[in-house]
Backbone as a chain_set.jsonl record, in Angstrom:
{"seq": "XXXXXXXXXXXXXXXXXXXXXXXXXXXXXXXXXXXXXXXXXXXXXXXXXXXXXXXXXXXXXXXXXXXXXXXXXXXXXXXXXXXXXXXXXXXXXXXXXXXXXXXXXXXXXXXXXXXXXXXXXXXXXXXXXXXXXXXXXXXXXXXXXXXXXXXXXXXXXXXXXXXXXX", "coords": {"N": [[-6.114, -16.337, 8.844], [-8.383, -14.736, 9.407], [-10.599, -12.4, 7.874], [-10.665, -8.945, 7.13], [-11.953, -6.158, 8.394], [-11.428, -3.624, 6.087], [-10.941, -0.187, 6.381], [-12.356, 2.333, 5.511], [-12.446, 5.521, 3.246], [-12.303, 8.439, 4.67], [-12.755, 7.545, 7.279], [-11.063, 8.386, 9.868], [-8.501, 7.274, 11.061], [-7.175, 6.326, 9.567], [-5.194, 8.499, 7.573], [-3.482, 8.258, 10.132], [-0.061, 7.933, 11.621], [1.756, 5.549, 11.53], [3.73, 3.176, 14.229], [7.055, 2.068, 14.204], [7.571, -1.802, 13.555], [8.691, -3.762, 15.821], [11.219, -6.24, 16.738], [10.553, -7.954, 18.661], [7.732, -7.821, 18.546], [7.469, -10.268, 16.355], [6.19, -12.156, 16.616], [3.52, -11.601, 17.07], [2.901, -10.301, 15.096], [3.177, -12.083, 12.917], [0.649, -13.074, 13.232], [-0.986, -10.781, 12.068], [-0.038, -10.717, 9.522], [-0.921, -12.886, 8.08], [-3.604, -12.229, 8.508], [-4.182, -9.81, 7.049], [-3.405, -10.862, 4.681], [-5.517, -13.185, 4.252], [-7.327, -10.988, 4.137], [-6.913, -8.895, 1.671], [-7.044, -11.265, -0.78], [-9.705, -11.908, 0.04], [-10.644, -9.346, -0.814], [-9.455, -9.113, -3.645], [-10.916, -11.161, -4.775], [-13.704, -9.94, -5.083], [-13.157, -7.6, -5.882], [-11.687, -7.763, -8.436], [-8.312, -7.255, -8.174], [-5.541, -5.96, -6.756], [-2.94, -5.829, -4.86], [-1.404, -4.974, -3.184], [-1.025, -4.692, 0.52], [-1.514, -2.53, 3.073], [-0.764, -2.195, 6.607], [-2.335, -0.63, 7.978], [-4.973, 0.013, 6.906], [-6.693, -2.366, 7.874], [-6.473, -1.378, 10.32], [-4.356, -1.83, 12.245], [-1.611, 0.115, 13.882], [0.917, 0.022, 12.467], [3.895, -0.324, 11.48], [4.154, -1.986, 8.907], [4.093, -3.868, 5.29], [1.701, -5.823, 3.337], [2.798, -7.599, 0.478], [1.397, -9.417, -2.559], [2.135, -10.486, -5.5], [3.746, -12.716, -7.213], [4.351, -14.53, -4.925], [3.647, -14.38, -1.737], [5.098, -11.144, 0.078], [6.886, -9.786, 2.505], [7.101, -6.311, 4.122], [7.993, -5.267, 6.808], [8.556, -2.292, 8.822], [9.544, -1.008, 6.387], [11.407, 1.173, 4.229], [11.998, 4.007, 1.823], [14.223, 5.128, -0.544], [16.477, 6.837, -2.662], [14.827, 7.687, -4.646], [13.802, 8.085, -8.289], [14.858, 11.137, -10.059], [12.623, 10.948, -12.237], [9.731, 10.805, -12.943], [6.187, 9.414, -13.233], [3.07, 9.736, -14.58], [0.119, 8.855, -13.364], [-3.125, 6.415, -13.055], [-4.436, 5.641, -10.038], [-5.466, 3.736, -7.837], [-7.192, 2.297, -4.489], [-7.85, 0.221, -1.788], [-9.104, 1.09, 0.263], [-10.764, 3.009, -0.743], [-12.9, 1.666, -3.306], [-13.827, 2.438, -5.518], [-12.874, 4.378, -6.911], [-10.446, 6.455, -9.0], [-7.814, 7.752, -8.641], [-5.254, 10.699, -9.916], [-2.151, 10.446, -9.988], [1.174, 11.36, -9.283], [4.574, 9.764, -9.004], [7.484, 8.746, -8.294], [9.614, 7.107, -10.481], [11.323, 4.698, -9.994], [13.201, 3.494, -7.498], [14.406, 2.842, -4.527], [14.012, 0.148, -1.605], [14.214, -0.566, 1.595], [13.988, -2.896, 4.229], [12.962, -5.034, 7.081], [12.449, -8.654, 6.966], [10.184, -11.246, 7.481], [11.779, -12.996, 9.136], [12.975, -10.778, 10.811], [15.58, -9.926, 9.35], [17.604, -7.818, 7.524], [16.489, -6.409, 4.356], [16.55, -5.538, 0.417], [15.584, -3.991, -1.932], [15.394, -3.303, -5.416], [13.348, -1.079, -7.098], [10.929, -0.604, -9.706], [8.745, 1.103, -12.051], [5.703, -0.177, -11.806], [6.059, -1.684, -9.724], [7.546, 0.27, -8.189], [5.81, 2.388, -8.186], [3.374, 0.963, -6.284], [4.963, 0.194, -3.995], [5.411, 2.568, -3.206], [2.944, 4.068, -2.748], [1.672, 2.002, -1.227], [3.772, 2.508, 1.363], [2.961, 4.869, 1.737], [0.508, 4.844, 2.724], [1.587, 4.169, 5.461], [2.323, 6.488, 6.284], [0.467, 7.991, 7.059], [-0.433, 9.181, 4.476], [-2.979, 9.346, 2.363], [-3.88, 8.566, -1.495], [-5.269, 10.759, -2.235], [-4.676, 12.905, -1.276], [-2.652, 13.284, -3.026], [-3.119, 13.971, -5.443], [-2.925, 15.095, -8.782], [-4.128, 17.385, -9.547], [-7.144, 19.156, -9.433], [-8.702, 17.634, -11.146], [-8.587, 15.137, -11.138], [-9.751, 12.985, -10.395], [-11.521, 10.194, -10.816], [-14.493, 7.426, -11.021], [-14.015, 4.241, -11.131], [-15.84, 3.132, -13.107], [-15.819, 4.808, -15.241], [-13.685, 4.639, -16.692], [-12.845, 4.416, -19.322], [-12.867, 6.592, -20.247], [-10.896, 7.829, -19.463], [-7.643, 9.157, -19.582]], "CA": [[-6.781, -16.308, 10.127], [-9.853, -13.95, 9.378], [-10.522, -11.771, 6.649], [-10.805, -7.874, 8.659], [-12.471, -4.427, 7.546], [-10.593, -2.516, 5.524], [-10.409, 1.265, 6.264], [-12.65, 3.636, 3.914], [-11.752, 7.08, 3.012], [-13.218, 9.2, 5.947], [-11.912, 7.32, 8.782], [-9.848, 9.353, 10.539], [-7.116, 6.426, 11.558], [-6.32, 6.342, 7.612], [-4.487, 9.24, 8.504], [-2.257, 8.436, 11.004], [1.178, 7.838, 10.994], [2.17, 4.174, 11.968], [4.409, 3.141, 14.474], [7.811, 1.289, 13.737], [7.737, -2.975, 13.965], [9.861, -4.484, 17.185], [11.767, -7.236, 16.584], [9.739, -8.681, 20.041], [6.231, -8.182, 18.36], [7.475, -10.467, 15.524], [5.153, -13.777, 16.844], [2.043, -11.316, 17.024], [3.074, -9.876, 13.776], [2.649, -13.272, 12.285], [-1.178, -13.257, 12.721], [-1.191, -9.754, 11.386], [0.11, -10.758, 7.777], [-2.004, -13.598, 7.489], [-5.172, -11.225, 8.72], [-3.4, -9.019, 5.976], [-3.55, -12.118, 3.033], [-6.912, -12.968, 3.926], [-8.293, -9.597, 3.439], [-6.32, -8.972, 0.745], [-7.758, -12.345, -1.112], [-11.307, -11.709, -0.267], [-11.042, -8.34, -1.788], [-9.355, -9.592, -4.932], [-12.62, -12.158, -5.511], [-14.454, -9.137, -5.273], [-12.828, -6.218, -7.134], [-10.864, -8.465, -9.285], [-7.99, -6.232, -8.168], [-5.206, -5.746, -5.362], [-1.704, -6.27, -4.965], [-0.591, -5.109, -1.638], [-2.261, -4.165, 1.022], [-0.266, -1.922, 4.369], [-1.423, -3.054, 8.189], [-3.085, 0.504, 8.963], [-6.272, -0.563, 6.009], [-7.148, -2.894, 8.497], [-6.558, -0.727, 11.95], [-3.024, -2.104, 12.887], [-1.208, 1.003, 13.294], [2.003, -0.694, 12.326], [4.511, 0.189, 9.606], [3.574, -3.547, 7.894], [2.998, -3.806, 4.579], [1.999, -7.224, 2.611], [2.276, -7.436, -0.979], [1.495, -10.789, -2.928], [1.792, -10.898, -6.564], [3.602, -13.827, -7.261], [4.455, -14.87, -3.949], [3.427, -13.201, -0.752], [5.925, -10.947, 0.56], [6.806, -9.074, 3.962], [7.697, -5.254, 4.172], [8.806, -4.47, 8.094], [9.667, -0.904, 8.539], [10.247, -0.135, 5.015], [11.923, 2.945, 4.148], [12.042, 4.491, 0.297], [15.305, 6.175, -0.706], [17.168, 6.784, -4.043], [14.001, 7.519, -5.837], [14.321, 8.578, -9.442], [14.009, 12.579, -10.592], [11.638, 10.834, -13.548], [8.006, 11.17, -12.406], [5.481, 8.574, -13.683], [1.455, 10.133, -13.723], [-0.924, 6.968, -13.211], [-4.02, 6.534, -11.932], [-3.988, 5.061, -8.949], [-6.852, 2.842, -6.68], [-7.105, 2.014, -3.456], [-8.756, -0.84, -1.266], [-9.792, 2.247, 0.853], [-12.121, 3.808, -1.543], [-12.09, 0.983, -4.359], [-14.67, 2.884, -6.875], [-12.338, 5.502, -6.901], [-9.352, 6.405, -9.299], [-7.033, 8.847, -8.717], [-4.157, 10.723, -10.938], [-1.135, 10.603, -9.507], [2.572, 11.361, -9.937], [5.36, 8.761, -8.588], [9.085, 8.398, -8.731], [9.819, 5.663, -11.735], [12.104, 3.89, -9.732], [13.463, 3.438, -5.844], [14.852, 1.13, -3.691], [13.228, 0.004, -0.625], [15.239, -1.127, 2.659], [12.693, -3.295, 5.175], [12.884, -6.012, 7.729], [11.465, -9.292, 6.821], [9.614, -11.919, 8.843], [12.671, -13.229, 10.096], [13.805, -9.751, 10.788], [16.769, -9.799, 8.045], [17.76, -6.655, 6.417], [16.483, -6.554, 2.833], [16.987, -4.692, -0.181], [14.471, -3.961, -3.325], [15.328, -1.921, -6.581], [11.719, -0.816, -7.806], [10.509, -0.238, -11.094], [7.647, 1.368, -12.679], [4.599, -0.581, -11.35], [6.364, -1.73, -8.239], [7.756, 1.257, -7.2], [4.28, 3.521, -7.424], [2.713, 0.442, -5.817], [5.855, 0.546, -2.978], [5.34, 4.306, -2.362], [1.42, 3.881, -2.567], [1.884, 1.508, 0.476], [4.317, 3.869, 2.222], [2.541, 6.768, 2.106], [-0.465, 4.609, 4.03], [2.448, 4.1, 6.434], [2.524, 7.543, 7.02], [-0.771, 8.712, 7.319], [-0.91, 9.997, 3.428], [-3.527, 8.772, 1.244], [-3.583, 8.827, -2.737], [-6.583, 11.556, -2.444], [-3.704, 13.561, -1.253], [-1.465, 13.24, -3.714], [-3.628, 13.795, -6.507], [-1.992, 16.23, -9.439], [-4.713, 18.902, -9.907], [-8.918, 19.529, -8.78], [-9.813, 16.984, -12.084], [-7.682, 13.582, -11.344], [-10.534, 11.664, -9.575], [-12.818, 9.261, -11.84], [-14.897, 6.213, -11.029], [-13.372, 2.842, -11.757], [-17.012, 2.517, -14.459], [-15.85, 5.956, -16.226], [-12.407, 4.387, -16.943], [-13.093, 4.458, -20.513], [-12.892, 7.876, -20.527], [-9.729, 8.285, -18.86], [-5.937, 9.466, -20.604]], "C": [[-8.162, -15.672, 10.013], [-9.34, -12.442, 8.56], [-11.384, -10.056, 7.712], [-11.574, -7.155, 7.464], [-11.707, -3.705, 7.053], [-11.711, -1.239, 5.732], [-11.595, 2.183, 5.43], [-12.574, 5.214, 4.444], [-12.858, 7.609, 4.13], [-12.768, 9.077, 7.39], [-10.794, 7.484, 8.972], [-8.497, 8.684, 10.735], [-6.446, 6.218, 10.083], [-5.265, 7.734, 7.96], [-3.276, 9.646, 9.558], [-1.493, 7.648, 10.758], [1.27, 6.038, 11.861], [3.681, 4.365, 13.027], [5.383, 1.618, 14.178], [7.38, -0.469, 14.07], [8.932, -3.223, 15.298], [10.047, -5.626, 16.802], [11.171, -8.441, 17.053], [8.38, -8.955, 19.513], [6.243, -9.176, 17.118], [6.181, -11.741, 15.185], [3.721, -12.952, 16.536], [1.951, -10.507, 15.557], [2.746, -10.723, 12.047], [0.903, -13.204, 12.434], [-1.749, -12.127, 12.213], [-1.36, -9.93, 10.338], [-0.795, -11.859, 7.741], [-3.742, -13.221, 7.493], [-5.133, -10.904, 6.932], [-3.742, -9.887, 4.43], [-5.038, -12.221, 3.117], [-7.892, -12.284, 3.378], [-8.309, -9.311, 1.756], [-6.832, -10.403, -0.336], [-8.938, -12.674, -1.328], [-10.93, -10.606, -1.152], [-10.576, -8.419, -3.157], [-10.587, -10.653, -5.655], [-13.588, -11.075, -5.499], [-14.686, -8.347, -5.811], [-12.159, -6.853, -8.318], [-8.953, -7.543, -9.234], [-6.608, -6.441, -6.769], [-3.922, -6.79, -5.463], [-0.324, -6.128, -4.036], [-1.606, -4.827, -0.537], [-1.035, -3.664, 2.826], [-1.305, -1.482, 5.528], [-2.93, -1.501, 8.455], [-4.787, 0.588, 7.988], [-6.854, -1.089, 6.954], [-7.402, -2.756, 10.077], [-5.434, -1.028, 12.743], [-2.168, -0.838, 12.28], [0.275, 0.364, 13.416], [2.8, -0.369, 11.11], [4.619, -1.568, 9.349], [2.881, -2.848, 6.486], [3.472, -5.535, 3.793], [1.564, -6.947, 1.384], [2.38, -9.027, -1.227], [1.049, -10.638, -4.331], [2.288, -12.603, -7.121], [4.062, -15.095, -6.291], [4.363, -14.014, -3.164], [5.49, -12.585, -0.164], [6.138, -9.736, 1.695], [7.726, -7.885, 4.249], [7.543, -4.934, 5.696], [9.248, -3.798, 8.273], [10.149, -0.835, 7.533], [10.365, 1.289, 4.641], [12.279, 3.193, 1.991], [13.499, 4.823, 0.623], [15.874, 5.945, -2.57], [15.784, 6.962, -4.841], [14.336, 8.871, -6.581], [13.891, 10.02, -9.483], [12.866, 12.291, -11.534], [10.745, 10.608, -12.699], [7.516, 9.821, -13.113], [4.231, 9.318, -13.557], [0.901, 8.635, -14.208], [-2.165, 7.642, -12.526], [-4.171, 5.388, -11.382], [-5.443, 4.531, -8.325], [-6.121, 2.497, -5.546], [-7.977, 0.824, -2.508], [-9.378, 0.311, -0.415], [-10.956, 3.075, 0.358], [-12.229, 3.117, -2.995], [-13.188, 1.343, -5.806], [-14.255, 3.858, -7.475], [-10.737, 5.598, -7.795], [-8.525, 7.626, -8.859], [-5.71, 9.181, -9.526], [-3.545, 11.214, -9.944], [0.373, 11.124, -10.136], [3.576, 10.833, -9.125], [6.342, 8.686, -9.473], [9.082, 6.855, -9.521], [10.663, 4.671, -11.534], [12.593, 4.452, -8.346], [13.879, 2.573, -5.608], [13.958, 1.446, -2.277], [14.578, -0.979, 0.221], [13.996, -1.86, 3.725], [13.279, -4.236, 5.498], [12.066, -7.089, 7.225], [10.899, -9.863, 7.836], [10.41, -12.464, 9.369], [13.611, -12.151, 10.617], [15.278, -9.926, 10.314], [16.433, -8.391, 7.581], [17.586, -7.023, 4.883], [16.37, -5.255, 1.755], [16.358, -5.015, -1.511], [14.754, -2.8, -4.422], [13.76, -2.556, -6.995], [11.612, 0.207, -8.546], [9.548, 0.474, -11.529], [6.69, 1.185, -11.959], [4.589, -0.683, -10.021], [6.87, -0.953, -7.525], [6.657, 2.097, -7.497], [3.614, 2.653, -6.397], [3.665, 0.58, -4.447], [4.998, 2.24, -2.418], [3.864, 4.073, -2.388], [1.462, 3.489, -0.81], [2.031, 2.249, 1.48], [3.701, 4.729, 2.683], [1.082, 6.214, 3.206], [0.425, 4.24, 5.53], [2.407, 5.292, 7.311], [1.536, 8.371, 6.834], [-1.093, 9.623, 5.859], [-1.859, 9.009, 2.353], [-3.788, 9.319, -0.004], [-4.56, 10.089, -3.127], [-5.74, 12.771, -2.334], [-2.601, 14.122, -2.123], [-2.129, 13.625, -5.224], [-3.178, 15.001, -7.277], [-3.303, 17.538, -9.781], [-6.458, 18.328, -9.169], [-9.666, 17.973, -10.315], [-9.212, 15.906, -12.233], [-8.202, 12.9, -10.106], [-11.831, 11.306, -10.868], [-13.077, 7.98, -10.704], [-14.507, 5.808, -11.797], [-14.546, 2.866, -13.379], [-16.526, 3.284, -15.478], [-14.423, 5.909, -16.835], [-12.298, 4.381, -18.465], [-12.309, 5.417, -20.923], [-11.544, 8.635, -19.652], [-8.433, 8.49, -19.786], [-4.83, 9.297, -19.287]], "O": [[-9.076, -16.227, 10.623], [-8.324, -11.747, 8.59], [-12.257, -10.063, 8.58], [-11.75, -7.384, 6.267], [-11.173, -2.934, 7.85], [-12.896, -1.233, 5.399], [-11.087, 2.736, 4.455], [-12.623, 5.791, 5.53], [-14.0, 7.186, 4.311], [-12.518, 9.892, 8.278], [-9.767, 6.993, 8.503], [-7.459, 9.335, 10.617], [-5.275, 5.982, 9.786], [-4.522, 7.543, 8.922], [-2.556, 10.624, 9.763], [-1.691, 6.722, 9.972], [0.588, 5.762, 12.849], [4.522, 5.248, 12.858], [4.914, 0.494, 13.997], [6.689, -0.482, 15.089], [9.996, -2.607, 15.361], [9.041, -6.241, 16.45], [11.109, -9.53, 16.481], [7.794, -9.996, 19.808], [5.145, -9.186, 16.561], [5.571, -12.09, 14.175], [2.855, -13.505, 15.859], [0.869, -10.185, 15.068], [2.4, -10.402, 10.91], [0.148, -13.334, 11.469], [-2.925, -12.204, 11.86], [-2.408, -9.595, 9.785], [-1.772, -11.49, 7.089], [-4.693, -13.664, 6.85], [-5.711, -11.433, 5.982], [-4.229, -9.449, 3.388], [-5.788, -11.602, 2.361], [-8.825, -12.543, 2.618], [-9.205, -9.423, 0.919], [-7.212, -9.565, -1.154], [-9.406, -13.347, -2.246], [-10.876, -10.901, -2.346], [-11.261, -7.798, -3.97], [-10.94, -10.754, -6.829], [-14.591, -11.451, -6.105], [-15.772, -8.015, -6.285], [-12.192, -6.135, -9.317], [-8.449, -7.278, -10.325], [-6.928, -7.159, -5.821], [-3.83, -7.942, -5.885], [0.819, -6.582, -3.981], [-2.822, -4.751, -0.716], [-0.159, -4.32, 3.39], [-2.282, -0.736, 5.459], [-4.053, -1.555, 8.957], [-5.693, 1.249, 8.496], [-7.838, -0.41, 7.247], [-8.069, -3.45, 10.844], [-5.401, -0.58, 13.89], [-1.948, -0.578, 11.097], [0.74, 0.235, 14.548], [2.366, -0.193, 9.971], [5.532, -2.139, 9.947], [1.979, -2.03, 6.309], [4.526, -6.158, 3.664], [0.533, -6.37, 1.039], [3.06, -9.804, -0.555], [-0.158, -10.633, -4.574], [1.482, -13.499, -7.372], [4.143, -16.27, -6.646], [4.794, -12.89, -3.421], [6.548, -13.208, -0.075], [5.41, -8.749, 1.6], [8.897, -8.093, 4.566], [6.685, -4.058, 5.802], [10.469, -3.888, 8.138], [11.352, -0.573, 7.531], [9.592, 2.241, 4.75], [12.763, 2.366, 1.218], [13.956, 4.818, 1.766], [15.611, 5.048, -3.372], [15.704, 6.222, -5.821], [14.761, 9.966, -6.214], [12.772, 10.309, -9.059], [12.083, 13.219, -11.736], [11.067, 10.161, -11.598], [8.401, 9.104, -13.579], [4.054, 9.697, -12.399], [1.182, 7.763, -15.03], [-2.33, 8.669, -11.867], [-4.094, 4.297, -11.947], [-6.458, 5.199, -8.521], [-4.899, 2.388, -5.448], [-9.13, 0.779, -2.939], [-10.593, 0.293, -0.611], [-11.842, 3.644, 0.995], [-11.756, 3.761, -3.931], [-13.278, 0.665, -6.83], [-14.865, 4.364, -8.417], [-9.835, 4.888, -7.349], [-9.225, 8.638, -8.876], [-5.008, 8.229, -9.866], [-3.947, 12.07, -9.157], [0.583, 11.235, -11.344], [3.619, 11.566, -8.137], [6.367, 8.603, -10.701], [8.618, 5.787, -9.122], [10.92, 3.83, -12.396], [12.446, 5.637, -8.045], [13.862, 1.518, -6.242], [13.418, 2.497, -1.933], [15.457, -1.713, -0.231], [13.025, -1.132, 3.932], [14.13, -4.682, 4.728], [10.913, -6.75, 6.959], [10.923, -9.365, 8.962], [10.017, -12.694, 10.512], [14.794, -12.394, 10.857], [16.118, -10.075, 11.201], [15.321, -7.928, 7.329], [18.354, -7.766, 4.272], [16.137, -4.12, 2.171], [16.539, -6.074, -2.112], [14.4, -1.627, -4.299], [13.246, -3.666, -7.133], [11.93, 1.387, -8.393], [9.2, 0.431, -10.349], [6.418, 2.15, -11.245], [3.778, -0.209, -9.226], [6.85, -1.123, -6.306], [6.64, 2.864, -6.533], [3.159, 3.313, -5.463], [3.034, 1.202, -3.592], [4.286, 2.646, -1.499], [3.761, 3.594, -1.259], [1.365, 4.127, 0.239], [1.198, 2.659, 2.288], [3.786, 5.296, 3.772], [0.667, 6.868, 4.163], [-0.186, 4.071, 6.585], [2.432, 5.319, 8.542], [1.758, 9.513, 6.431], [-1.833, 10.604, 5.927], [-1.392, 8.087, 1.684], [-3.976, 10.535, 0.017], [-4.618, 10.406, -4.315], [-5.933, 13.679, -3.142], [-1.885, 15.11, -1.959], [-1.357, 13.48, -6.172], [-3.0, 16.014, -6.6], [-2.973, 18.589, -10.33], [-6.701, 17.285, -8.561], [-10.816, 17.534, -10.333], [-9.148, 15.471, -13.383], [-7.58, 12.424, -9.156], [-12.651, 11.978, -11.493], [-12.289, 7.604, -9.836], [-14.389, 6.266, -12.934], [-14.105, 2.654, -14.509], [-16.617, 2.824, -16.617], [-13.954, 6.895, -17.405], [-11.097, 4.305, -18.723], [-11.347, 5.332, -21.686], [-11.421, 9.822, -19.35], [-8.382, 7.802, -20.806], [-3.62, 9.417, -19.479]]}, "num_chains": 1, "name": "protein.A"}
């Protein structure tokens, strides 16, 4: 439908917490995720980059998030649980600040519980990549961004200085 503004670090609505999906808003929810792909799509021709992208980037304070690696797919009220005691550190990007890396630390595995677009109960064990990228999402669900989460004062680099990263 139309490719929106993503979000950058500063604005305050990054921040806030999302409220749940309704079953009822599911028709206007539909022109959300395809907002959601669009965006998501331009900013991959641009950063070369991007693999989910969760509603409140774009100003829908909505717990939505759309990921599309090899088919798009539709997180509705998704909830984490069961994640692993093993840690993962990564560094982490964001479409929110996309020159920006950050070091993180993320559970190495989770499941995810979410509504799809036909509101169905569904059910995701996540791995490695897809569960930091899951909780990444999440945490823009709930008003936390990765700037937040970062493991000490010296786990932010520019994407250019990636060289020089461990």
């Amino acid at each position: 439908m139309a490719v929106r503004e993503i979000l950058q670090l500063g604005n305050p609505k990054l921040y806030e917490k999302c409220e749940p999906v309704q079953e009822a808003e599911l028709a206007h929810i539909q022109s959300v995720v395809e907002d959601l792909h669009d965006t998501m799509m331009e900013f991959r021709k641009k950063y070369n980059c991007g693999r989910a992208i969760a509603a409140p980037q774009i100003g829908v304070m909505k717990r939505l998030v759309y990921m599309h690696i090899h088919a798009p797919v539709i997180f509705l009220n998704p909830v984490l649980h069961h994640k692993s005691a093993e840690m993962m550190d990564l560094w982490d990007d964001c479409m929110s600040f996309p020159d920006i890396l950050v070091k993180v630390s993320r559970h190495k595995t989770c499941r995810i519980t979410y509504r799809d677009e036909t509101w169905a109960e569904q059910h995701m064990y996540l791995k490695e990549d897809l569960s930091e990228l899951l909780q990444h999402e999440v945490d823009h669900l709930d008003g936390i961004l990765t700037v937040q989460r970062a493991i000490d004062d010296k786990s932010f680099a520019l994407k250019s200085q990636r060289q020089h990263l461990r």
